[in-house]
PATOR-425784 format. One line per 2 residues: number of its first residue (from 0); their letters; for each residue x, y, z of C-alpha. Coordinates in steps of 0.02 Angstrom, whole numbers, plus 50000, padded with zeros to 5 digits. Each point is the difference from the previous one (the first is absolute). Layout:
residues N
NUM = A = X/Y/Z; ... .
This chain:
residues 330
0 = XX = 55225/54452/53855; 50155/49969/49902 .
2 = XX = 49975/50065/49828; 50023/49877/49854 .
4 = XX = 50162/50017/49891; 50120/49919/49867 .
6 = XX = 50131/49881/50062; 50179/50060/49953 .
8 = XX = 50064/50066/49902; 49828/50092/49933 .
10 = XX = 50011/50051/50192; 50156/50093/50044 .
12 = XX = 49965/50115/50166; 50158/50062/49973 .
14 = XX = 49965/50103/49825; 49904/50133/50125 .
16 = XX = 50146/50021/50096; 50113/50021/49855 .
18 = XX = 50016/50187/50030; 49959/50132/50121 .
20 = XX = 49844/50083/49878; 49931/49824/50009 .
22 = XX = 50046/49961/50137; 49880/50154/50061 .
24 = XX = 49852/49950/49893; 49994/49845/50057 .
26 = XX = 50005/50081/50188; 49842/49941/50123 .
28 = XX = 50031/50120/50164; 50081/50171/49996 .
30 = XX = 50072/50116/50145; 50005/50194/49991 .
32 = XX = 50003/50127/50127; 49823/50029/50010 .
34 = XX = 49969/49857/50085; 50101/50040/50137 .
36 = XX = 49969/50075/50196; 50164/50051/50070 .
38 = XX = 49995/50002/50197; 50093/50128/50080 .
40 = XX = 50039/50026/50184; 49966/50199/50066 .
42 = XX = 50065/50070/50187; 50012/50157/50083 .
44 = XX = 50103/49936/50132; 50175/50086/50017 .
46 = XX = 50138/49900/49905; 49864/49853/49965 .
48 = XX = 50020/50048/49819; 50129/49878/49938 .
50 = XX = 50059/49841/49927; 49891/49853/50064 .
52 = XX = 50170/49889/50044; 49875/49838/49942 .
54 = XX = 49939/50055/49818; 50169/50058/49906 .
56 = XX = 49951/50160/49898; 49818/50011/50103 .
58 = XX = 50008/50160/50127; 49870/50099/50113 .
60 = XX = 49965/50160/49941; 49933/50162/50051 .
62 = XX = 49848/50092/49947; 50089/50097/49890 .
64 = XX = 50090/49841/49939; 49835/49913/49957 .
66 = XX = 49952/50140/49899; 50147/50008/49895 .
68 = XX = 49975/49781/49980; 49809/50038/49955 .
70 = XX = 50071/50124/49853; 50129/49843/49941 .
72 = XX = 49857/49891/50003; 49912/50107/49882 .
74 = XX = 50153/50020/49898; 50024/49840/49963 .
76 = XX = 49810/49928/49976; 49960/49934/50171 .
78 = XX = 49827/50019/50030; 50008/50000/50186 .
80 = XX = 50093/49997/50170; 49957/49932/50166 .
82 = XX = 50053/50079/50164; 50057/49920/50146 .
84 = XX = 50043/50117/50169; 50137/49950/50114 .
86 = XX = 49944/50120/50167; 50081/50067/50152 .
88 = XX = 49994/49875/50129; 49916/50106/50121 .
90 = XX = 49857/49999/49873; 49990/49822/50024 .
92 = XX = 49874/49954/50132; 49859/49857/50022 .
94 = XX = 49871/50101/49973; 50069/50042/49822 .
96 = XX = 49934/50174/49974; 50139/50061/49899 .
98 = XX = 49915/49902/49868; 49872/50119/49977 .
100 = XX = 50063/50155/50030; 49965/50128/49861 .
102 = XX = 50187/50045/49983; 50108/49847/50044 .
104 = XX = 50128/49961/49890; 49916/49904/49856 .
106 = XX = 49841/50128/49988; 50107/50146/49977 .
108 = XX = 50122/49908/49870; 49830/49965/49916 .
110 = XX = 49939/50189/49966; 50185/50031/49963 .
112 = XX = 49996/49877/49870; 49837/50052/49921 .
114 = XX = 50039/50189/50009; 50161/49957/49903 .
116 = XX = 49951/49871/49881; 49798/49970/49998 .
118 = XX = 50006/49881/49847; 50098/49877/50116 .
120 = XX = 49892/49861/50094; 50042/50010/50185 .
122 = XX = 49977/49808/50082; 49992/49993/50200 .
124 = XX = 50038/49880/50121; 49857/49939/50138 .
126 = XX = 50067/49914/50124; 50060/50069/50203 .
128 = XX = 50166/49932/49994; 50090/50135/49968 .
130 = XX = 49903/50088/50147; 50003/49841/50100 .
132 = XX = 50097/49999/50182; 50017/49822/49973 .
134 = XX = 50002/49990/49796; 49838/49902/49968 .
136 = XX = 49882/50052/49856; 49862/50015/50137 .
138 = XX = 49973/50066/50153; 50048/49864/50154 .
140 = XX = 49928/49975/50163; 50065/49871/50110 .
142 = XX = 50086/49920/49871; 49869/49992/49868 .
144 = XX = 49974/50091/49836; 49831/50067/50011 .
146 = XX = 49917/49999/49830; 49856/50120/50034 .
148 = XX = 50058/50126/50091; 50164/50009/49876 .
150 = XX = 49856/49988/49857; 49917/50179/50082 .
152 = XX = 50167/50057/50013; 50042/49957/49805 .
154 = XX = 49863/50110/49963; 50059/50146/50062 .
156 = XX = 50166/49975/49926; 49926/49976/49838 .
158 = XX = 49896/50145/50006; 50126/50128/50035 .
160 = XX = 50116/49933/49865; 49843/50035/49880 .
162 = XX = 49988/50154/50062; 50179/50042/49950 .
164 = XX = 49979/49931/49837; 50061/49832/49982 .
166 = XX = 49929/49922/49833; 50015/49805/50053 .
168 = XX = 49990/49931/50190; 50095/49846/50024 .
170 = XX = 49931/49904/50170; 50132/49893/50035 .
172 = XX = 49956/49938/50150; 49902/49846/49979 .
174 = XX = 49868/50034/50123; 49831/49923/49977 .
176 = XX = 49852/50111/49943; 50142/50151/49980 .
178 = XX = 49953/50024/49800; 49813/49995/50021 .
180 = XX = 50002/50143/50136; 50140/50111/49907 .
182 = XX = 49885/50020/49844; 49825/50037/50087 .
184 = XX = 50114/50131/50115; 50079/50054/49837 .
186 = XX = 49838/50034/49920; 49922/50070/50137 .
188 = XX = 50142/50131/50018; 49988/50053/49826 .
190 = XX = 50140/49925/49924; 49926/49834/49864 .
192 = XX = 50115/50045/49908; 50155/49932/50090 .
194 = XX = 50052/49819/49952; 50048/49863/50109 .
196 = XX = 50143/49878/49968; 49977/49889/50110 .
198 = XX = 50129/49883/50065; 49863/49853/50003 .
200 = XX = 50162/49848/50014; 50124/50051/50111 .
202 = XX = 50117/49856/50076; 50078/50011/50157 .
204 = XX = 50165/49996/49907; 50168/49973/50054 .
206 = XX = 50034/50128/49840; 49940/50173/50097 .
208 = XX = 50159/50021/50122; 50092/50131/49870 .
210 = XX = 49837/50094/49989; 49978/49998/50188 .
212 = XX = 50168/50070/50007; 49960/50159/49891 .
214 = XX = 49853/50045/50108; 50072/49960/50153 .
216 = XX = 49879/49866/50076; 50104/49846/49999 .
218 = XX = 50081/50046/50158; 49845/50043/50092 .
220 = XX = 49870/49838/49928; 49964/49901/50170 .
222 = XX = 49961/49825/49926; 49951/49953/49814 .
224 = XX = 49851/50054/49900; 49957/49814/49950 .
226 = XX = 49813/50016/50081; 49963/50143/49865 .
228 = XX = 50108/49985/49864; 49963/49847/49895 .
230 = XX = 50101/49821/50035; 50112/49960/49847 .
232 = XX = 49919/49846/49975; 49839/50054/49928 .
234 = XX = 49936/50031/49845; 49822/49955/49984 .
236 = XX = 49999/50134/50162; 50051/50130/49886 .
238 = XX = 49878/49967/49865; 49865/50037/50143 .
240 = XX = 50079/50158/50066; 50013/50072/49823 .
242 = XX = 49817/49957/49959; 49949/50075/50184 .
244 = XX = 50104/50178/49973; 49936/50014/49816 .
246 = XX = 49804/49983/50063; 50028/50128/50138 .
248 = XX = 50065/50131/49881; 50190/49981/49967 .
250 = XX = 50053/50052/49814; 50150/49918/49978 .
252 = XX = 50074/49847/50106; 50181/49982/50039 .
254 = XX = 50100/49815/50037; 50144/50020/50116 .
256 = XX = 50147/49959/49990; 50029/49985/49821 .
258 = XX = 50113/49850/49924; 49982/49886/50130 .
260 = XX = 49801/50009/49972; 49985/50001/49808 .
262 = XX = 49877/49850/50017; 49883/50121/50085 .
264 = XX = 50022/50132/49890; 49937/49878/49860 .
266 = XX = 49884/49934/50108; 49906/50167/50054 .
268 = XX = 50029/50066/49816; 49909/49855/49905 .
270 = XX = 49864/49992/50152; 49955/50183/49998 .
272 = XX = 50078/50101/49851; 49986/50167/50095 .
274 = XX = 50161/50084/50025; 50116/49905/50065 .
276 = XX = 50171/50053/50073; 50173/49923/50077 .
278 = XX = 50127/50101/50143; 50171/49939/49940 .
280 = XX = 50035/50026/50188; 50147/50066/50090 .
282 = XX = 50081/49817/50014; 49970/49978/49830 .
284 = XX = 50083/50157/49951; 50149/49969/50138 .
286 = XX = 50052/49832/49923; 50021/50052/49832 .
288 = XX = 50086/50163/50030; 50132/49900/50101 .
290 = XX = 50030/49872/49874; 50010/50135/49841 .
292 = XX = 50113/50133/50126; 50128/49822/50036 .
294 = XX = 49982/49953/49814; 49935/49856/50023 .
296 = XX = 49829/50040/49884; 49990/50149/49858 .
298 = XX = 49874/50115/50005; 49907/49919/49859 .
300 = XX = 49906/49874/50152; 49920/50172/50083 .
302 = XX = 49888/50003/49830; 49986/49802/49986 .
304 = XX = 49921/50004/50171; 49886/50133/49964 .
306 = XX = 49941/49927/49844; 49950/49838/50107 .
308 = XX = 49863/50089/50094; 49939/50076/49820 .
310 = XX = 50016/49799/49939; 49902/49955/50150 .
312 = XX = 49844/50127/49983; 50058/50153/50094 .
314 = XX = 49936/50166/49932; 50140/50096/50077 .
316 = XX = 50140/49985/50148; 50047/50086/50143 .
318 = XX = 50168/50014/49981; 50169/50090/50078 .
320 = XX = 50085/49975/49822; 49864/50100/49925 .
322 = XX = 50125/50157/49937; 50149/49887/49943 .
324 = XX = 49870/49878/49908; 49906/50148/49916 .
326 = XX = 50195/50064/49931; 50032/49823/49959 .
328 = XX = 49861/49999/49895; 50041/50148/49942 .
C-alpha cells in the first residue's frame, strides 16, 4: 500500500536527497562486507595456479594462496569464503572418488584455513563436477545423471569435508532428496553443527561458462545439465524447491544466478524469510569487469549491482568482488 501524502509542494521527495547525511537517513537497504561470501578457486596442480583468462583480476590459487586470501578476508570484514577445487585430470574419473578423499585438494585447503584463521567461516562446494570425467554434477551411466546413486555419493563428500572442518556445506547440485539425506548423515556422524546453504534454485544458465572455465569442466561436460538444473522459465518451481530443501533441513537457501533472477530472490524472501542468498556468478562478474577494464562503466555499478540483491531480499551474496567491494566500502 502506497502511503498517503501532501500534494506538492508540502511533498518535495527531493528535500531527503538534498545532501549526502540525508541522503543516508533517509536510506532503506544497506551493503557492507559482512554480507558477503567471496568464492575462491584452490589447485595443487603444477602451474594451474594462475590468472583465469575469463574473470579479469580472478586467479586459481594454491593452498598456501588460499590461506593468505582467508587472512584478507578477515582483514577486511568478510565473514566467509567458499572453496572451489580445480583437480588433476587424472583425478577425474566416473566413479568420482576424488570427491571424498580425506586429502584432495579442497579438504586439505580447509584444515589449512582453519589452522590459520579459525574465526573465518569456511563454505564448500557439493557437487562431482570438478571430479567428473564428463563434467556433470552427478554420476552418468549411459547417458543419464543418476540422482541416487550421485545422492549416496554426496554423502560421502559431505562428510569428509565435515570432518575437515568446513563450517557451511553448499550442495549445489540440484539433485532430488540430496538435502534431506546430507543432514540425517550429518547428524549421525557427529557433526549438527555444520550448516547447509543450499543451492535450492539453480538455473541451467547460459551465465556458468567463466566459472566452468576456472575449474576446468567446461571442456569435459558431455551434453547440458537442463534435466537437473532448473529451466529458466520457472518461478513458481522455485518457490517449491525452496520450501522442499528448508523442510528437509537446509539453513540457508541460495538463488542462482543472481541479477538475472532478482524476481526469485524476492519471491523466495517474502515466501519464506529464512536466509536467503544470491551467487553474483562468474558471467555476472565477467561482464562487468570487461566493461569497467574498456571504460565503458565506472566502478561505482559493481556496488549498484550488489545493492540490488540487498533491495530484492538477499541476506548476503556470493560474490568474486567481495575484497574490492569490502575496500570500497571502506
Amino acid at each position: 500500500m502506497i502511503p498517503t501524502q501532501g500534494p506538492f509542494p508540502s511533498t518535495r521527495f527531493r528535500r531527503l536527497r538534498r545532501t549526502g547525511a540525508l541522503r543516508d537517513l533517509a536510506q532503506e537497504n544497506h551493503l557492507s562486507a559482512k554480507d558477503l561470501i567471496w568464492p575462491i578457486f584452490v589447485t595443487d596442480v603444477p602451474g594451474a595456479d594462475a590468472p583465469v583468462a575469463s574473470m579479469p583480476g580472478v586467479e586459481r590459487v594454491t593452498i598456501e594462496g588460499a590461506v593468505r586470501a582467508a587472512e584478507e578476508a578477515t582483514s577486511l570484514g568478510i565473514p566467509a569464503i567458499c572453496l572451489f577445487p580445480y583437480t588433476d585430470g587424472s583425478l577425474r574419473t566416473d566413479a568420482c572418488e576424488e570427491a571424498w578423499n580425506p586429502e584432495n585438494i579442497t579438504n586439505r585447503a580447509i584444515r589449512a584455513i582453519k589452522a590459520a584463521v579459525p574465526d573465518l567461516a569456511v563454505m564448500t562446494d557439493i557437487a562431482l563436477d570438478p571430479y567428473n570425467a564428463n563434467g556433470h554434477d552427478g554420476l552418468v551411466r549411459d547417458g543419464i545423471i543418476l540422482n541416487d546413486e550421485t545422492v549416496e555419493a554426496l554423502v560421502k563428500m559431505a562428510l569428509a569435508q565435515a570432518e575437515a572442518g568446513a563450517d557451511i556445506l553448499g550442495p549445489s547440485d540440484m539433485m532430488d532428496g540430496r538435502i534431506g539425506a546430507l543432514r540425517t548423515a550429518l547428524e549421525g556422524a557427529g557433526h549438527p553443527d555444520v550448516a547447509i546453504l543450499s543451492y535450492a534454485a539453480k538455473y541451467a544458465s547460459a551465465f556458468y561458462g567463466p566459472f566452468r572455465d576456472a575449474v576446468g569442466a567446461g571442456g569435459r561436460l558431455v551434453g547440458d545439465k537442463k534435466t537437473y538444473q532448473m529451466n529458466p522459465a520457472n518461478t513458481d518451481e522455485a518457490v517449491r524447491l525452496v520450501a522442499r530443501d528448508l523442510s528437509e533441513g537446509a539453513d540457508m537457501v541460495m538463488v542462482k544466478p543472481g541479477m538475472p533472477y532478482l524476481d526469485i530472490c524476492r519471491r523466495v524472501k517474502d515466501a519464506f524469510g529464512a536466509p536467503t542468498y544470491a551467487y553474483q556468478v562468474s558471467g555476472e562478474y565477467a561482464m562487468l569487469m570487461g566493461a569497467i577494464e574498456r571504460g565503458w562503466l565506472k566502478d561505482d555499478v559493481i556496488l549498484e549491482s550488489l545493492m540490488a540483491f540487498r533491495r530484492a531480499g538477499c541476506d548476503g551474496v556470493l560474490t568474486y568482488f567481495a575484497p574490492r567491494v569490502a575496500r570500497m566500502l571502506g
